[in-house]
C-alpha positions in Angstrom: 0.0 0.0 0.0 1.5 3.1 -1.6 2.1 5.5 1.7 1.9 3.0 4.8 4.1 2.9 7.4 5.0 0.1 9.9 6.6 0.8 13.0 8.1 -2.2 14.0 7.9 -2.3 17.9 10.8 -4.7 18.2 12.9 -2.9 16.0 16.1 -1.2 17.3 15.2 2.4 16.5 11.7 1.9 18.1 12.3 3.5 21.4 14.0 6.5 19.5 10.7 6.7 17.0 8.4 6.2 20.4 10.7 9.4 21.8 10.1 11.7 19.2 6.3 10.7 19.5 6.4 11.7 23.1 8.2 14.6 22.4 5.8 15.9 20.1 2.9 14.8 22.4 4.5 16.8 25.2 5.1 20.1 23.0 1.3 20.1 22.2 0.1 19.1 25.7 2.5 22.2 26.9 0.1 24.7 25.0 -2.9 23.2 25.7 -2.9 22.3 29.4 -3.0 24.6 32.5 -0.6 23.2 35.7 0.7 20.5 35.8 0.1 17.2 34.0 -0.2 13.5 34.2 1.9 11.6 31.6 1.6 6.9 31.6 4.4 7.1 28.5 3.5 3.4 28.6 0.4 1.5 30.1 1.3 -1.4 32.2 4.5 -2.6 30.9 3.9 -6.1 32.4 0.6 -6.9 30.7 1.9 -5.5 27.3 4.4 -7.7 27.4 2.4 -10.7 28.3 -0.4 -10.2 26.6 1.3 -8.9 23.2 4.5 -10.9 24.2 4.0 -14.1 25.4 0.4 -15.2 23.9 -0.5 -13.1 21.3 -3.5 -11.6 21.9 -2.8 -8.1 21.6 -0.4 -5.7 19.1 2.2 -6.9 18.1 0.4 -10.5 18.3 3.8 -12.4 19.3 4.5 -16.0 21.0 7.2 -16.3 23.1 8.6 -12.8 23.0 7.7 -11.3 26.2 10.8 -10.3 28.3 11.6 -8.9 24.9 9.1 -6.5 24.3 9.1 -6.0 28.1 12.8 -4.6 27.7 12.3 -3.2 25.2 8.8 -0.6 26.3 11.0 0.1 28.9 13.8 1.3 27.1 11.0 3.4 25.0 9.6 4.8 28.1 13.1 6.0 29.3 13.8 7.6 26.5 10.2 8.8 26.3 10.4 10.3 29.8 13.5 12.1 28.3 12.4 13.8 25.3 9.2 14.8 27.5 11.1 16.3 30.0 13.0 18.4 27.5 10.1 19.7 26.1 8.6 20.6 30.4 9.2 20.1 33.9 5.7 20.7 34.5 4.7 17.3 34.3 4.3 14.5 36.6 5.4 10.6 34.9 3.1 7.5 35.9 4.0 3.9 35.4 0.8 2.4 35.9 1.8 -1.8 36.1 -1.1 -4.6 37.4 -0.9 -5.8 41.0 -1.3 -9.5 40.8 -1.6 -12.7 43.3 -0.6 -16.0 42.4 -0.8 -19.3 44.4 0.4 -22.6 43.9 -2.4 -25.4 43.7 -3.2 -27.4 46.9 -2.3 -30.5 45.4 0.8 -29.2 44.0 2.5 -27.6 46.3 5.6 -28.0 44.7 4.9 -25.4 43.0 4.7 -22.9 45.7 8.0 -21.3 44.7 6.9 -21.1 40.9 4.0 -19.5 41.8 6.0 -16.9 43.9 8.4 -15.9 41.1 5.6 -15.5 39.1 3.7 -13.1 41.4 7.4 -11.1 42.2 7.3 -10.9 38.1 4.9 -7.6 38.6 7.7 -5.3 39.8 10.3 -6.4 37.0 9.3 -3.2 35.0 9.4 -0.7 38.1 12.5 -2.5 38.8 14.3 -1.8 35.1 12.5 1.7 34.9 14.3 2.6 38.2 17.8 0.8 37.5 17.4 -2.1 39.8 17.2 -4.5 37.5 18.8 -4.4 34.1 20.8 -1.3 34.6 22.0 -1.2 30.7 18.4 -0.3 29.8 19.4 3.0 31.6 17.0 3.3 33.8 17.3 5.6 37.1 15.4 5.7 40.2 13.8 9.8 39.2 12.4 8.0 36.0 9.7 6.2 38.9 7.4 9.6 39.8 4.1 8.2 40.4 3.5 4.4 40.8 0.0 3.3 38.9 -1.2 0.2 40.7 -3.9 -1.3 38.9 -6.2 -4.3 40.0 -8.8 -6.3 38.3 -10.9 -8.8 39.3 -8.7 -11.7 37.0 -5.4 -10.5 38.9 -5.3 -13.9 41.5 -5.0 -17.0 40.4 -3.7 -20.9 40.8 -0.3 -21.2 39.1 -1.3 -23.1 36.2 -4.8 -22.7 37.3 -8.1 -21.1 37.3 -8.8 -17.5 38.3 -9.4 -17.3 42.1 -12.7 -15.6 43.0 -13.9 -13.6 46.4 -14.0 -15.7 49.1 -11.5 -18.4 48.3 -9.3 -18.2 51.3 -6.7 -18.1 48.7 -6.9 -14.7 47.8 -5.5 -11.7 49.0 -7.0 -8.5 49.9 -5.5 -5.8 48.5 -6.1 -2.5 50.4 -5.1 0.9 50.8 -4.6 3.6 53.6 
């Protein structure tokens, strides 16, 4: 199709073409907005990467590729948080990621250590945002402004299992003060 472009989000210059993007939005947002605003560069890493990643049912539709796309949104939302705080200061970053339980089985409890790792798996992009984890992706602890913790009613479940619903003595309530 004469005209189309495809922006290949596992391609090397990806992040840098994602920056620009940001850029841009940021110089708009700058003359339109009053104060201060709210930027999510990327919406929950974790489930991106899973989702599009890992069993393909969203863009980019991949199997098997998770950790790799995880990587590499976080490398785009670095730079993004960059190129947006060239354009203002006057803007607060969010890095909204899923809060999730999982539990091993109670007739595999073998698997109770799986099912741990699994669960820990929800701060892995906080973690490389920040520079924790996977300090070559450049990320840096003033990169993490505002944590987005988001929770929906599919976020417990048996390792290798079903969904756990309210009042299974599995689950775990998640509140705030």
């Amino acid at each position: 199709m004469a005209g189309s472009y495809r922006l290949d989000v596992f391609a090397a210059h990806f992040p840098e073409k994602f920056s620009r993007f940001a850029g841009a939005f940021a110089r708009m947002l700058n003359g339109e907005a009053n104060g201060s605003s709210f930027i999510a560069p990327v919406n929950e890493i974790s489930f991106m990467a899973w989702a599009g990643g890992d069993i393909g049912i969203l863009n980019p539709f991949a199997l098997g590729r998770g950790p790799e796309l995880k990587r590499q949104l976080v490398r785009a939302t670095i730079e993004a948080i960059e190129s947006i705080w060239g354009v203002t200061k006057n803007v607060r970053i969010i890095a909204p990621e899923p809060v999730i339980h999982i539990t091993a089985d109670y007739k595999r409890t073998h698997e109770r250590e799986l099912a741990e790792n699994y669960r820990l798996s929800m701060f892995e992009a906080w973690d490389m945002i920040s520079g924790r984890r996977s300090s070559e992706l450049g990320g840096r602890p003033a990169y993490l402004d505002i944590l987005g913790v988001n929770f929906y009613d599919r976020n417990q479940w048996i390792h290798d299992g079903p969904v756990l619903h309210p009042g299974d003595e599995r689950t775990v309530l998640f509140e705030t003060s």
